[in-house]
PDB file with one MODEL, atoms N, CA, C and O in Angstrom:
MODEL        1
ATOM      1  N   UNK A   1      22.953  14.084  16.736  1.00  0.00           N
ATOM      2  CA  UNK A   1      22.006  15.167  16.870  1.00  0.00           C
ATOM      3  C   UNK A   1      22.441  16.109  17.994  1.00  0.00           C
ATOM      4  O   UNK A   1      22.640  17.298  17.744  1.00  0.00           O
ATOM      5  N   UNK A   2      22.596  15.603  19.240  1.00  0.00           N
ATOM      6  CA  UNK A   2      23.236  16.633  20.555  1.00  0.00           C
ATOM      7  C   UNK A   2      24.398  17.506  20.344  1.00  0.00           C
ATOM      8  O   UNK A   2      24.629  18.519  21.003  1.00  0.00           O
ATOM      9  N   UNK A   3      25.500  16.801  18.865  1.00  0.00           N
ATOM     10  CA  UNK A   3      26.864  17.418  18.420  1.00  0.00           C
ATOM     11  C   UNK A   3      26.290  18.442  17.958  1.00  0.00           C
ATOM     12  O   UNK A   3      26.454  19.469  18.616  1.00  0.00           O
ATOM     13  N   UNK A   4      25.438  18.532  16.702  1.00  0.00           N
ATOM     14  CA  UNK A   4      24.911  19.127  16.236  1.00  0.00           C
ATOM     15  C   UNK A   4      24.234  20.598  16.528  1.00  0.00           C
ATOM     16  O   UNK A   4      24.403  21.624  15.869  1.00  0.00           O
ATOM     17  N   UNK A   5      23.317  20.391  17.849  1.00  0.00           N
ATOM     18  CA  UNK A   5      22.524  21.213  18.731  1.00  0.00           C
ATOM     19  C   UNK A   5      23.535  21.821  19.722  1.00  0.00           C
ATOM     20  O   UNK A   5      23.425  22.935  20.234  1.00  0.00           O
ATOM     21  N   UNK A   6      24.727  20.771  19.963  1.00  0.00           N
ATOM     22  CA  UNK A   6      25.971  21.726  20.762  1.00  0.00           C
ATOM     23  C   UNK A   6      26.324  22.756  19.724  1.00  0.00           C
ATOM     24  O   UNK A   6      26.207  23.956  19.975  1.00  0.00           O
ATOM     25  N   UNK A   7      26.694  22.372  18.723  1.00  0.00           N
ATOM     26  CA  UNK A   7      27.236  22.887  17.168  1.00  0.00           C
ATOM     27  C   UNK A   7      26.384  24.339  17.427  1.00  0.00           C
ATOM     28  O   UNK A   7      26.828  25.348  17.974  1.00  0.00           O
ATOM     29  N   UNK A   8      25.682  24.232  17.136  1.00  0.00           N
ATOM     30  CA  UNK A   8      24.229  25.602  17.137  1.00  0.00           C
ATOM     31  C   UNK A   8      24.521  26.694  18.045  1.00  0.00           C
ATOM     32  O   UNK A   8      24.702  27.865  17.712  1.00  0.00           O
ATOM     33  N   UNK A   9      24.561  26.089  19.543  1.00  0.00           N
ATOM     34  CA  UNK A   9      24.289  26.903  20.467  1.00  0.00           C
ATOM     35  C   UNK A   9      25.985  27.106  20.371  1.00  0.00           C
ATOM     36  O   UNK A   9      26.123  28.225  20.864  1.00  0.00           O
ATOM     37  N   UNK A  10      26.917  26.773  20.116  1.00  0.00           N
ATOM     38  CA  UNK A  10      28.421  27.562  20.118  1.00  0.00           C
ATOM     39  C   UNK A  10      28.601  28.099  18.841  1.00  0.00           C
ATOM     40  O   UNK A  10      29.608  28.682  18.438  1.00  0.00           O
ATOM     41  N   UNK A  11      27.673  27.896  18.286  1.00  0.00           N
ATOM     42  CA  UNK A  11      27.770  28.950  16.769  1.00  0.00           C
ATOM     43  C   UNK A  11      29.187  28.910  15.818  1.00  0.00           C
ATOM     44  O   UNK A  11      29.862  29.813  15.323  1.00  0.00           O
ATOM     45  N   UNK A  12      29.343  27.006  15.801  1.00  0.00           N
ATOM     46  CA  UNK A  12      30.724  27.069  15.209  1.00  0.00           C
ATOM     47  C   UNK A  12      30.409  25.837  13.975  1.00  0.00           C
ATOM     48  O   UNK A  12      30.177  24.636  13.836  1.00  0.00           O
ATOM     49  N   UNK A  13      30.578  27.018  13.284  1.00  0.00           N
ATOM     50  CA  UNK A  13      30.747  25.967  11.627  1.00  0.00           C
ATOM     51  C   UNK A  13      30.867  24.526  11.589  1.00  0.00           C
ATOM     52  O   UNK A  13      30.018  23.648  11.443  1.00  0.00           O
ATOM     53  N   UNK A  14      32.428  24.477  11.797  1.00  0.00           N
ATOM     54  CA  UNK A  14      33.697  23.962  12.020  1.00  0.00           C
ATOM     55  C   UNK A  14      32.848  22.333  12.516  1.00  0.00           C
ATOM     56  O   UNK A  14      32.809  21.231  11.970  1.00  0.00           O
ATOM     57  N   UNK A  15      32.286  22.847  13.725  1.00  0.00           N
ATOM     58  CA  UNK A  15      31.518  21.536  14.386  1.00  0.00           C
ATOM     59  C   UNK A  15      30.293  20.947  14.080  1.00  0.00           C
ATOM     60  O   UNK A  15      30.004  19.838  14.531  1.00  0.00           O
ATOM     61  N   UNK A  16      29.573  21.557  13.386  1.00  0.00           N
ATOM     62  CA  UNK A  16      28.423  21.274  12.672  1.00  0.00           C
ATOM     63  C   UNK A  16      28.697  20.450  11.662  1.00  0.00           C
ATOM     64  O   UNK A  16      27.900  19.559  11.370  1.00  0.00           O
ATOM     65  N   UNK A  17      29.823  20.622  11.007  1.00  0.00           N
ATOM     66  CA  UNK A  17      30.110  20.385   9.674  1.00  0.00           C
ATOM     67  C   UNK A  17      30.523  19.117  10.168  1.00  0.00           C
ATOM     68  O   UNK A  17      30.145  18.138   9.524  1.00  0.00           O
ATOM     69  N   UNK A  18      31.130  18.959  11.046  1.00  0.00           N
ATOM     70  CA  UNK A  18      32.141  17.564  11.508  1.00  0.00           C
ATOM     71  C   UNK A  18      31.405  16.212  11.220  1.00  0.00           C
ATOM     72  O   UNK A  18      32.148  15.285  10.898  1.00  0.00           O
ATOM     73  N   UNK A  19      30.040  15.950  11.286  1.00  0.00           N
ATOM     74  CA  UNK A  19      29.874  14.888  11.121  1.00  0.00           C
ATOM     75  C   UNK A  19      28.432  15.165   9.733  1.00  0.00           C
ATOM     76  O   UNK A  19      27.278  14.741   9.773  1.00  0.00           O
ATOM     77  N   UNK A  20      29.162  16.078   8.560  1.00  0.00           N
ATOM     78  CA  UNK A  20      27.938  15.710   7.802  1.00  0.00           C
ATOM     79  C   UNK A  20      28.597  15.341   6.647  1.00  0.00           C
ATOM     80  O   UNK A  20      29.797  15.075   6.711  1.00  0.00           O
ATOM     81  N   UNK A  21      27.800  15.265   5.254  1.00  0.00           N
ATOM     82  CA  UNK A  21      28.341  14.819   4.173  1.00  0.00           C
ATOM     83  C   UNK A  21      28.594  16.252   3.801  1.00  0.00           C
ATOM     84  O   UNK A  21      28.645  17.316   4.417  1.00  0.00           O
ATOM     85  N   UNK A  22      28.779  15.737   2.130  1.00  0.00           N
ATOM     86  CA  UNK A  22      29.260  16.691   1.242  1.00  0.00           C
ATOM     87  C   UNK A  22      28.302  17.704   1.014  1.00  0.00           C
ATOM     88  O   UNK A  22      28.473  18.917   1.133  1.00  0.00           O
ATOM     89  N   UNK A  23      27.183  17.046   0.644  1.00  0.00           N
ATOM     90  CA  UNK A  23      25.555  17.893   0.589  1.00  0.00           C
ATOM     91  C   UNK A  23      25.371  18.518   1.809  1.00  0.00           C
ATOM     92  O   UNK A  23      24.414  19.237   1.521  1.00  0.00           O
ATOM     93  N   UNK A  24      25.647  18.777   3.109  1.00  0.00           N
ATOM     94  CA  UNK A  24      25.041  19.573   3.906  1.00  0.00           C
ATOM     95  C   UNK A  24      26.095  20.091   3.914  1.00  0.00           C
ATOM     96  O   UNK A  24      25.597  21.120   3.457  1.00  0.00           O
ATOM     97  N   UNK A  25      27.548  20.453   4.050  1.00  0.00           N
ATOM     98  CA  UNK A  25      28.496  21.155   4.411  1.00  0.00           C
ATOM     99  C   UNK A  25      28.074  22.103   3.571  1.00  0.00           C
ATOM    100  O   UNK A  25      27.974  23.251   4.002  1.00  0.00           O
ATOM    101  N   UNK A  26      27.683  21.753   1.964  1.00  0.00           N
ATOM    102  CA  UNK A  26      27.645  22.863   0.922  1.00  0.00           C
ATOM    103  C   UNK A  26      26.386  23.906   1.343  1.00  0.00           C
ATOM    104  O   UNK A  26      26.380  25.124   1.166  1.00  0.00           O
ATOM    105  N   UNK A  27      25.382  23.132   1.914  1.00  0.00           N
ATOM    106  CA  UNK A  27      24.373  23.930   1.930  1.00  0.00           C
ATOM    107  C   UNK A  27      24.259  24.478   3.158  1.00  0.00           C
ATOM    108  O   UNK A  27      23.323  25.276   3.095  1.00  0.00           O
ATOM    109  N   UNK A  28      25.038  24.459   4.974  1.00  0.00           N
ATOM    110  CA  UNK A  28      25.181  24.875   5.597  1.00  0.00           C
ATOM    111  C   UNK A  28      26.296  26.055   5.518  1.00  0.00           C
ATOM    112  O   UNK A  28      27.505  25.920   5.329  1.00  0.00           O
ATOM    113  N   UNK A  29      25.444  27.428   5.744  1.00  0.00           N
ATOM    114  CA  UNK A  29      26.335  28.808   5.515  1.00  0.00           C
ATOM    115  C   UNK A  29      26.620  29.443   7.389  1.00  0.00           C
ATOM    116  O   UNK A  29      25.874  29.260   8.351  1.00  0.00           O
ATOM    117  N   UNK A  30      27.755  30.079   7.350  1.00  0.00           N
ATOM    118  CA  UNK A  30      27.802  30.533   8.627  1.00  0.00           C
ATOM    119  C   UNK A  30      26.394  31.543   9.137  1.00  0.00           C
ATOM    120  O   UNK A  30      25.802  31.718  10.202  1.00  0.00           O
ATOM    121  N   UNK A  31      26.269  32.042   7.795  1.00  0.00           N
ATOM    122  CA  UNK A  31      24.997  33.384   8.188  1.00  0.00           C
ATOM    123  C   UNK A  31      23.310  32.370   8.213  1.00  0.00           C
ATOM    124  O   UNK A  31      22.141  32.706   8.405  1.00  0.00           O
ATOM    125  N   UNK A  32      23.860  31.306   7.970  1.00  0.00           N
ATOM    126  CA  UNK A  32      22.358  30.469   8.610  1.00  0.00           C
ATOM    127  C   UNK A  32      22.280  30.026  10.039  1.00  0.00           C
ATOM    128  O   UNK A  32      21.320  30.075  10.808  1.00  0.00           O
ATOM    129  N   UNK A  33      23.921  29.429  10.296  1.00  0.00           N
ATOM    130  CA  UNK A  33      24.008  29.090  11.476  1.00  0.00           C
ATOM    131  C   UNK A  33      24.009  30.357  12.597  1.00  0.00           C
ATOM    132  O   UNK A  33      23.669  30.314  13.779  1.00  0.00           O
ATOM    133  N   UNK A  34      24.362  31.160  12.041  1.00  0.00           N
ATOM    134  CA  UNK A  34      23.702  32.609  13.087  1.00  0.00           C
ATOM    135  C   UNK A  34      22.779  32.542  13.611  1.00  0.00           C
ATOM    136  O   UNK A  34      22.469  32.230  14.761  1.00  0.00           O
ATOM    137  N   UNK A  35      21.934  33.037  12.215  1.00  0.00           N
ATOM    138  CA  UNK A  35      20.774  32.409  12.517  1.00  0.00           C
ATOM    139  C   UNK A  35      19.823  32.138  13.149  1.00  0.00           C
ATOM    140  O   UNK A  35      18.928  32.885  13.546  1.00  0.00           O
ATOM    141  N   UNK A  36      20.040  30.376  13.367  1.00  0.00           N
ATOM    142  CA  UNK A  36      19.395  29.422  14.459  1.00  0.00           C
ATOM    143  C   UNK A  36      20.515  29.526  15.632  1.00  0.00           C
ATOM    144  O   UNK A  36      20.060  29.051  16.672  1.00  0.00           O
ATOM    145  N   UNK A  37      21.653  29.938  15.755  1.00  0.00           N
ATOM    146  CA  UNK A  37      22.425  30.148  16.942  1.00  0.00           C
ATOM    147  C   UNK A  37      21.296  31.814  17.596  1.00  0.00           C
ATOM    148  O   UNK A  37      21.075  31.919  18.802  1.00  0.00           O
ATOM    149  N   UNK A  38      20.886  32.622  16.842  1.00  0.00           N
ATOM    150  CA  UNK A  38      20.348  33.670  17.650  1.00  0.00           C
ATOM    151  C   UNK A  38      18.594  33.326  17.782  1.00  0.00           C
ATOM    152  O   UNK A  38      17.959  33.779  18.734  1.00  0.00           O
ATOM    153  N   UNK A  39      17.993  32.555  16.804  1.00  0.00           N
ATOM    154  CA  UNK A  39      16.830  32.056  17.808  1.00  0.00           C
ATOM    155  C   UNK A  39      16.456  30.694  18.632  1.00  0.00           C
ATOM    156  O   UNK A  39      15.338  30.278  18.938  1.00  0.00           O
ATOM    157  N   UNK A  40      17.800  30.106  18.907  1.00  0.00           N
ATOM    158  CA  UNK A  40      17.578  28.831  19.543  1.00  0.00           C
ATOM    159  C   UNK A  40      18.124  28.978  20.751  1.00  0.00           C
ATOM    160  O   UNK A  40      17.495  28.506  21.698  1.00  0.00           O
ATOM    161  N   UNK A  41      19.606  29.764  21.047  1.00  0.00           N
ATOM    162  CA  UNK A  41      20.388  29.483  22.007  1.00  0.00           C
ATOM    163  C   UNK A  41      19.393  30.170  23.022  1.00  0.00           C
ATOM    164  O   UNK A  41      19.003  29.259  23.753  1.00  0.00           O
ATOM    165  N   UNK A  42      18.711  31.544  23.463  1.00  0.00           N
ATOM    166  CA  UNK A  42      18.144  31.356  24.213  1.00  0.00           C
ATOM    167  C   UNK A  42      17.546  30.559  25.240  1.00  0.00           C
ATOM    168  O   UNK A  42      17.755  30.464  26.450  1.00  0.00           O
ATOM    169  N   UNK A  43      16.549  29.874  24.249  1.00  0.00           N
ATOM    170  CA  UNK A  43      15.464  29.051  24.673  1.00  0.00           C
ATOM    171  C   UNK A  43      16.540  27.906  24.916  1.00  0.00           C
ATOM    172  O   UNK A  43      16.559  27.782  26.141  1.00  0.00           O
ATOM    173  N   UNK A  44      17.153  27.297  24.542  1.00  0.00           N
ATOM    174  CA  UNK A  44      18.773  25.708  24.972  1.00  0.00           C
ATOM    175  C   UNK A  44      18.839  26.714  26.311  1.00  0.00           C
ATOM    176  O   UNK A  44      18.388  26.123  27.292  1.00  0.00           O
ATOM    177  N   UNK A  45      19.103  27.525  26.489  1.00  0.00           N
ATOM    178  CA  UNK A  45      19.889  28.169  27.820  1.00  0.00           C
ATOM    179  C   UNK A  45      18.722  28.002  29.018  1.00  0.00           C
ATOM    180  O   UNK A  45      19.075  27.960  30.197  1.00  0.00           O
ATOM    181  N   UNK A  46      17.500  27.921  28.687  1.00  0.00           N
ATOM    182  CA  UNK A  46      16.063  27.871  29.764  1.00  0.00           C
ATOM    183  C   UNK A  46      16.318  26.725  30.286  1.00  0.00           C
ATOM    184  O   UNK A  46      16.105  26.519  31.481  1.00  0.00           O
ATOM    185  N   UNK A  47      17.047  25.365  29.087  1.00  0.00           N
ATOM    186  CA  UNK A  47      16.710  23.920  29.180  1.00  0.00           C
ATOM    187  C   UNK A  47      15.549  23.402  28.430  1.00  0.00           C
ATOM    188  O   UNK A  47      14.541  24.088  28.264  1.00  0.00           O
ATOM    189  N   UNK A  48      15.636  22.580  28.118  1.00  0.00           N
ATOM    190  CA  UNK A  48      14.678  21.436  27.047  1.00  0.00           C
ATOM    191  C   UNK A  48      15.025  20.266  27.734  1.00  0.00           C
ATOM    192  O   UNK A  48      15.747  20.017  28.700  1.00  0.00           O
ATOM    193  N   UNK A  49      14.054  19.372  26.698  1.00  0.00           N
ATOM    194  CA  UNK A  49      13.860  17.968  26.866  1.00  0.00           C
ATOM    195  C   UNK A  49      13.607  17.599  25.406  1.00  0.00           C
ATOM    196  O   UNK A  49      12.881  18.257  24.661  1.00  0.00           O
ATOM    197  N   UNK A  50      14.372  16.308  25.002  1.00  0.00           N
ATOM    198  CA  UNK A  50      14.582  15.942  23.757  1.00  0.00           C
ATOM    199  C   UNK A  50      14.237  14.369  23.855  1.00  0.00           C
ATOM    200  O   UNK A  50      14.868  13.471  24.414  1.00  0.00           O
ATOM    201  N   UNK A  51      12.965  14.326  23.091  1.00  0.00           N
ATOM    202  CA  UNK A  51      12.137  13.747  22.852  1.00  0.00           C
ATOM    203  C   UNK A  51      11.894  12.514  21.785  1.00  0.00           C
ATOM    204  O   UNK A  51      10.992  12.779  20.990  1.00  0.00           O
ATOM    205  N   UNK A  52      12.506  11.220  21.597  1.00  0.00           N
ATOM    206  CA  UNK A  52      12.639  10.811  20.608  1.00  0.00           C
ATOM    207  C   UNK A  52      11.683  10.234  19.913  1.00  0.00           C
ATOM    208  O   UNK A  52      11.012   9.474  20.611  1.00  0.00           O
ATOM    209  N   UNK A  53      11.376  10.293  18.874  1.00  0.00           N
ATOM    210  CA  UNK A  53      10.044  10.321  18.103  1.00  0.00           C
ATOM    211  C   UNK A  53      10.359   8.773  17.162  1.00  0.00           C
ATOM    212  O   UNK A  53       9.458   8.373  16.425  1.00  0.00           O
ATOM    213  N   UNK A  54      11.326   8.190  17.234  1.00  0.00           N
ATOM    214  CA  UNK A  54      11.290   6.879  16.437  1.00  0.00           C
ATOM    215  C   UNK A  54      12.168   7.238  15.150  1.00  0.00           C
ATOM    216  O   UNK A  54      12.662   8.364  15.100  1.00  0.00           O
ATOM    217  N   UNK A  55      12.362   6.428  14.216  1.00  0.00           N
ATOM    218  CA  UNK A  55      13.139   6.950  13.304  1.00  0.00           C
ATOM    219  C   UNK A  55      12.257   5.891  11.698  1.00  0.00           C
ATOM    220  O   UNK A  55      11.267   5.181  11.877  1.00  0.00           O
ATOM    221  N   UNK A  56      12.761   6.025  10.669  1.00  0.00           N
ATOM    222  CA  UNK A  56      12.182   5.339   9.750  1.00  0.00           C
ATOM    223  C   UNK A  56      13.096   5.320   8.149  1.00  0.00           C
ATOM    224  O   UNK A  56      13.875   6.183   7.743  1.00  0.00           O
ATOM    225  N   UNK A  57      12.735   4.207   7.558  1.00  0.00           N
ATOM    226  CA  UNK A  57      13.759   4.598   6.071  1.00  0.00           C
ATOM    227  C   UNK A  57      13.306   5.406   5.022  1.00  0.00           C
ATOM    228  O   UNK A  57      12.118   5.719   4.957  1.00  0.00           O
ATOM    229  N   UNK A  58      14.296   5.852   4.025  1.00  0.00           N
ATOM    230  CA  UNK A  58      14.130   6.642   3.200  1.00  0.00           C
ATOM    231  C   UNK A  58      14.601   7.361   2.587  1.00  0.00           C
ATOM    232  O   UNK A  58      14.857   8.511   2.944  1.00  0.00           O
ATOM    233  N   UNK A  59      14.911   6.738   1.182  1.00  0.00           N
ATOM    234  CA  UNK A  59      15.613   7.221  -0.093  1.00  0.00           C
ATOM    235  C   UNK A  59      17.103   6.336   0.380  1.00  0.00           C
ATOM    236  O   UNK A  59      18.146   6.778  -0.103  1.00  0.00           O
ATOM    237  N   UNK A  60      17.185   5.325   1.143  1.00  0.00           N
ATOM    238  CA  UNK A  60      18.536   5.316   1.335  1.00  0.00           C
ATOM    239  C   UNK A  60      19.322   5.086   2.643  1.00  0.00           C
ATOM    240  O   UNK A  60      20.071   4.196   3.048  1.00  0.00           O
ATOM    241  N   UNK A  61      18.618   6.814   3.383  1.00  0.00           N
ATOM    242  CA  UNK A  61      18.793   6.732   4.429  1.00  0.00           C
ATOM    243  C   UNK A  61      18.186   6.305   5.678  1.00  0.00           C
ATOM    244  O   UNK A  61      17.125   5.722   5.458  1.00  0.00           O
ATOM    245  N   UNK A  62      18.446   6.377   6.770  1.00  0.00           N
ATOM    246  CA  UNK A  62      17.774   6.216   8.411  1.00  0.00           C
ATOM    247  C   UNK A  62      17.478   7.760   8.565  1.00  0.00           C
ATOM    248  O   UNK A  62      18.304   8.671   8.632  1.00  0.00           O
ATOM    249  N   UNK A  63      16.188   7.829   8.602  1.00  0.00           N
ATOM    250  CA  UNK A  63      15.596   9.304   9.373  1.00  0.00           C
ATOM    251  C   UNK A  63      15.737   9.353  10.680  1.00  0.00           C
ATOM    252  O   UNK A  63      15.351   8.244  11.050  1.00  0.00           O
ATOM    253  N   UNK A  64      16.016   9.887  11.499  1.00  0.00           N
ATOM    254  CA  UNK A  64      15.589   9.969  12.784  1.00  0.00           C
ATOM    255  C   UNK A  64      14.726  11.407  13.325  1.00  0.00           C
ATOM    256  O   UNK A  64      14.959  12.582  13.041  1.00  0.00           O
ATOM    257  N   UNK A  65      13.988  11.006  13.931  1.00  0.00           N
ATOM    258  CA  UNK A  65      13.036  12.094  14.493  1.00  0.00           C
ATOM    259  C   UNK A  65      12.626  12.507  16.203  1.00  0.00           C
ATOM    260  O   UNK A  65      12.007  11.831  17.024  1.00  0.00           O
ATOM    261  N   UNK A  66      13.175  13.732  16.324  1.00  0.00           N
ATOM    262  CA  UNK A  66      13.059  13.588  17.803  1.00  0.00           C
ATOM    263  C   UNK A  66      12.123  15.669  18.043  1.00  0.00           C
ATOM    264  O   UNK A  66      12.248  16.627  17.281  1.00  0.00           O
ATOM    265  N   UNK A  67      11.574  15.607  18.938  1.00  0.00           N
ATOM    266  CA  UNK A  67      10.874  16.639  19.557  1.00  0.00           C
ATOM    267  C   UNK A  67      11.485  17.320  20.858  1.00  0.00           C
ATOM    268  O   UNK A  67      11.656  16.927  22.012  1.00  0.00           O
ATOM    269  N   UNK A  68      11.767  18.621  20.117  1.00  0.00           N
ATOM    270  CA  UNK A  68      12.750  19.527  21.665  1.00  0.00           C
ATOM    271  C   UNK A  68      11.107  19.958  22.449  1.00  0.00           C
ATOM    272  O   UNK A  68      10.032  19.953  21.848  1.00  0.00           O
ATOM    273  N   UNK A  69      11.234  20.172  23.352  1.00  0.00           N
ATOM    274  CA  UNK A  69      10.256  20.231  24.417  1.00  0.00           C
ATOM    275  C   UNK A  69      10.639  21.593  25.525  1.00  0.00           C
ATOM    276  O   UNK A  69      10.906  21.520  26.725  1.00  0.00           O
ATOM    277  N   UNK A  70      10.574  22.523  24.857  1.00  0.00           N
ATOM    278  CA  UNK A  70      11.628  23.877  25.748  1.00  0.00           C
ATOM    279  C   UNK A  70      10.914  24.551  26.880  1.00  0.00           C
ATOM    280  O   UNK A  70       9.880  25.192  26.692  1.00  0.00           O
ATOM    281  N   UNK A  71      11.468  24.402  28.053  1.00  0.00           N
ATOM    282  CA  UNK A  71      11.105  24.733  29.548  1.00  0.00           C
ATOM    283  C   UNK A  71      10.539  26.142  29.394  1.00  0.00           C
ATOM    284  O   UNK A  71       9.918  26.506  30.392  1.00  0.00           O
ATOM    285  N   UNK A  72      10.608  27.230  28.170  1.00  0.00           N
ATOM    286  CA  UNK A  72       9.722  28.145  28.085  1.00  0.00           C
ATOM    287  C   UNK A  72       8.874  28.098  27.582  1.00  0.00           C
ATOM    288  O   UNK A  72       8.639  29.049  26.836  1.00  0.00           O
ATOM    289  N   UNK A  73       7.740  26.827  27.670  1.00  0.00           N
ATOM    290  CA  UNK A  73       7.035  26.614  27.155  1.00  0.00           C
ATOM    291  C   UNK A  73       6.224  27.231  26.185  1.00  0.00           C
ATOM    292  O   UNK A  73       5.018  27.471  26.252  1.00  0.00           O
ATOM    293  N   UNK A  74       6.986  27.450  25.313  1.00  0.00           N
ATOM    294  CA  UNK A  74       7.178  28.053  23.838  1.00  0.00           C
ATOM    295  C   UNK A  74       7.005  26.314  22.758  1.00  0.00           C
ATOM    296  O   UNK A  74       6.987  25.160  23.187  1.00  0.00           O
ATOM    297  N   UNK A  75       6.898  26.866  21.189  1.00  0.00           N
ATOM    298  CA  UNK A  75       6.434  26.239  20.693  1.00  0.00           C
ATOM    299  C   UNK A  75       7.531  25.195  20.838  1.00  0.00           C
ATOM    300  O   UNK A  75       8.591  25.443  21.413  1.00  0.00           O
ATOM    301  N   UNK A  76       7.214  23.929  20.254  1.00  0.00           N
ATOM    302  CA  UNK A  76       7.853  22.700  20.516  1.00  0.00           C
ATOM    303  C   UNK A  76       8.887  22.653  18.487  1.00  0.00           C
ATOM    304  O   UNK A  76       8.490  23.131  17.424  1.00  0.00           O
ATOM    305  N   UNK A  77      10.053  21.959  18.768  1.00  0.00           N
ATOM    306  CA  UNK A  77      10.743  22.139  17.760  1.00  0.00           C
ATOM    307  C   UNK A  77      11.208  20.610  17.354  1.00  0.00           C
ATOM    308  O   UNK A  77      11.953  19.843  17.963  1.00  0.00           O
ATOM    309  N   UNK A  78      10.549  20.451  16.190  1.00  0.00           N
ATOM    310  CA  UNK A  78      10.872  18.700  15.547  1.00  0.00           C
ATOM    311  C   UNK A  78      11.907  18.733  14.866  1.00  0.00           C
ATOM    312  O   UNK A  78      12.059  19.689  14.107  1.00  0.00           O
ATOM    313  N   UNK A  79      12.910  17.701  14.942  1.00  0.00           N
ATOM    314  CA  UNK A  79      14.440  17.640  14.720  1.00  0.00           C
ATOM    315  C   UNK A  79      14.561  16.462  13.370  1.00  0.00           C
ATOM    316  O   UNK A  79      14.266  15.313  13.700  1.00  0.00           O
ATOM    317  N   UNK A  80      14.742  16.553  12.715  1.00  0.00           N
ATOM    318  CA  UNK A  80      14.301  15.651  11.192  1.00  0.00           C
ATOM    319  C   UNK A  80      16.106  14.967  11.297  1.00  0.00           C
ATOM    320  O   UNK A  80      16.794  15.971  11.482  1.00  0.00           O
ATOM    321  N   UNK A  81      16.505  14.432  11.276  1.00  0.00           N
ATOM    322  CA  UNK A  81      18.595  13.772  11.289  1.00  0.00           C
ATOM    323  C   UNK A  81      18.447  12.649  10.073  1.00  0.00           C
ATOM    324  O   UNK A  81      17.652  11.740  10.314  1.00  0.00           O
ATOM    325  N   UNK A  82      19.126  12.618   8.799  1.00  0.00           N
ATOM    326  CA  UNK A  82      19.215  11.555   8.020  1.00  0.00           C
ATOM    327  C   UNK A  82      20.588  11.298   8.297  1.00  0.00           C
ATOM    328  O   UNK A  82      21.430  11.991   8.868  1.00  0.00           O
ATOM    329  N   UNK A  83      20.663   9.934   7.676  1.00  0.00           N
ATOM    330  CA  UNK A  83      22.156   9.419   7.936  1.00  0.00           C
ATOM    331  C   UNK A  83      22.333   8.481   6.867  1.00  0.00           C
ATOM    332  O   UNK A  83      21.369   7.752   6.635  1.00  0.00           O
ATOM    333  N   UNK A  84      23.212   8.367   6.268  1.00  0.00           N
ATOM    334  CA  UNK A  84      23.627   7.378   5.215  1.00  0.00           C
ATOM    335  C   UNK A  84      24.913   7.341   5.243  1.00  0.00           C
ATOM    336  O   UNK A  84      25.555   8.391   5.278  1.00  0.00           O
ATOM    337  N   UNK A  85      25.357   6.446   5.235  1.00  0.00           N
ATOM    338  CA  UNK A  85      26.628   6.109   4.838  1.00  0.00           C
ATOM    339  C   UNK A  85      27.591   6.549   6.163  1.00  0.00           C
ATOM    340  O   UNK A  85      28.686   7.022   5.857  1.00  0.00           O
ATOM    341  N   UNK A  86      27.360   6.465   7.238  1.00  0.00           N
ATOM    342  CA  UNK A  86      27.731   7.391   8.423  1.00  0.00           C
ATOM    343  C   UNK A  86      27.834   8.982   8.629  1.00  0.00           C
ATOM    344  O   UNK A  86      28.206   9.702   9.555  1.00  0.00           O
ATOM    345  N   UNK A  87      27.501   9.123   7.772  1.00  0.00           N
ATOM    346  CA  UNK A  87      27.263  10.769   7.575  1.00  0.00           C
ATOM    347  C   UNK A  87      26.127  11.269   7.818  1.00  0.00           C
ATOM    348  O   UNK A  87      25.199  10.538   7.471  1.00  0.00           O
ATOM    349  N   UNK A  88      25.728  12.610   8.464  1.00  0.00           N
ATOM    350  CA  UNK A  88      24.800  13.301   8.210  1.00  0.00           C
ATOM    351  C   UNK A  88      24.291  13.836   6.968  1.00  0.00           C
ATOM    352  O   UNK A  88      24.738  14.819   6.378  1.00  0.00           O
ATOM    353  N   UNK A  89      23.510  13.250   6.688  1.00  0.00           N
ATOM    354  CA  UNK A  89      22.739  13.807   5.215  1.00  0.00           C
ATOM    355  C   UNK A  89      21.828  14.611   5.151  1.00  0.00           C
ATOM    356  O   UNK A  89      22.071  15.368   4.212  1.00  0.00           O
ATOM    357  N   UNK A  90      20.800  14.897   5.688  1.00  0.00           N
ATOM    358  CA  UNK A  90      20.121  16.007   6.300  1.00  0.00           C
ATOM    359  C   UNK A  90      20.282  16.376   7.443  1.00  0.00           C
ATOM    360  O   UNK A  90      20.908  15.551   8.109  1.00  0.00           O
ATOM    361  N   UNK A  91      19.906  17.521   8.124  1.00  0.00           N
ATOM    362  CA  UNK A  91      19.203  17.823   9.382  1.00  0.00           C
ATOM    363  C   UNK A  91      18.470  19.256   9.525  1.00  0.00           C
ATOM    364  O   UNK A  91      18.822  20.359   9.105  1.00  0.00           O
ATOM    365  N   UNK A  92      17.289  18.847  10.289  1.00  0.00           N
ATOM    366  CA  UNK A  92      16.541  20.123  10.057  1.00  0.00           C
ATOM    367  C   UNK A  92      15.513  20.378  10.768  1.00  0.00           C
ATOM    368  O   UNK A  92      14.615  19.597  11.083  1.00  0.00           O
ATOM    369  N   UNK A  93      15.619  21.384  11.010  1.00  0.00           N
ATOM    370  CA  UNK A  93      14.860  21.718  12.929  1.00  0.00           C
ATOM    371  C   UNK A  93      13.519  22.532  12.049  1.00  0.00           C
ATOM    372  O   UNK A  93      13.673  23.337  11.131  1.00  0.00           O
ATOM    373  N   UNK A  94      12.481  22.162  12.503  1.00  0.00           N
ATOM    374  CA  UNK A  94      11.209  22.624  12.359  1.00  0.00           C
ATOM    375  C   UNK A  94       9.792  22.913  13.519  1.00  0.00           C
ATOM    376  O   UNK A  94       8.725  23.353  13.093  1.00  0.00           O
TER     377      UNK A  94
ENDMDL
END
């Protein structure tokens, strides 16, 4: 998840992609990762706190769930991470 959220805030494909499957590479586009690189990196740059919310099964995979907590005390952002097979199978910031 932190590769990931590094991934974001350096706005590089390349590294995002590094630890997912086949299904998210396809469905992760550079013009998404813009994106969330232009409304997240801000608020990453204030500082957060990352919050782990427990994790649970499903369809397969391990969910994991964690809560960013951003020092501009702005709204709070829930981090959804599936994993199967050592891969990232979802992920998805809400």
């Amino acid at each position: 998840m932190r590769s990931m959220l590094a991934a974001i805030q350096a706005n590089s494909l390349t590294d995002f992609d590094a630890p997912a499957d086949e299904t998210v590479k396809a469905a992760m586009t550079q013009q998404i990762l813009d994106k969330m690189n232009q409304q997240l990196t801000p608020r990453f740059k204030q500082g957060y706190i990352v919050v782990g919310m427990g994790s649970l099964k499903k369809e397969g995979a391990l969910v994991y769930l964690w809560k960013l907590e951003f020092k501009d005390e702005g709204d709070d952002v829930l981090v959804t991470m599936a994993v199967k097979d050592g891969k990232v199978a979802g992920f998805y910031l809400r």
